[in-house]
C-alpha angles and dihedrals in degrees: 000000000000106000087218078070094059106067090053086046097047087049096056100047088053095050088046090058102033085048085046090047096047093047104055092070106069114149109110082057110046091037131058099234088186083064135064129171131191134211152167118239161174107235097234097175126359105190117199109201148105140320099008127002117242131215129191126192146162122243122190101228117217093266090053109258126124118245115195112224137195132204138187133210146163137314125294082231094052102037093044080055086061095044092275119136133160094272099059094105133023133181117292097033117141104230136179112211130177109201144188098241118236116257089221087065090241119146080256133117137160106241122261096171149001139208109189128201091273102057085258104144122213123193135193088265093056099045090062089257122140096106 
């Protein structure tokens, strides 16, 4: 191989993994930090994998339909760190959840707290927020 090849090379491969890296950490701009909002709901899903927890849960709107909601945290690694494991939270569960909306204006936040079924709170910190 030519070693005037490598420097342009070298280059790409850098920018590839610096763009990959940036991008993963979106949330200041997929969520609207300035906003929170709070509700009551029915875990529907709770999904345990990399790179960012998901919670889905119903919330009974103030006309009485169900909207079906979705939140991220932080990592498995991180939250089983704080006393967290896959089976936290099952189907069914009452919860109370504060998010960061999403700017899209989709029933999706990424989560600031959380109150679980047995009074437990978990806060941004604790859910290995902060980015």
């Amino acid at each position: 191989m030519s070693s005037k090849l490598m420097p342009p090379r070298l280059f790409a491969g850098l920018l590839l993994v610096c763009c990959s890296i940036l991008a993963h950490h979106g949330t200041n701009a997929s969520y609207d930090q300035s906003k929170t909002v709070t509700m009551t709901g029915t875990v529907t899903e709770f999904v345990w994998s990399n790179p960012h927890i998901q919670l889905y849960f119903d919330v009974k709107s103030e006309t009485g339909s169900v909207v079906h909601w979705g939140g991220e945290g932080g990592s498995p690694g991180t939250l089983e760190k704080v006393g967290w494991s896959r089976k936290l939270l099952k189907p069914g569960d009452q919860i109370t959840i504060t998010v960061h909306p999403s700017k899209a204006g989709t029933p999706f936040g990424v989560i600031e707290k959380l109150v679980l079924p047995d009074g437990r709170v978990f806060d941004r910190v604790l859910l290995g927020g902060g980015q």
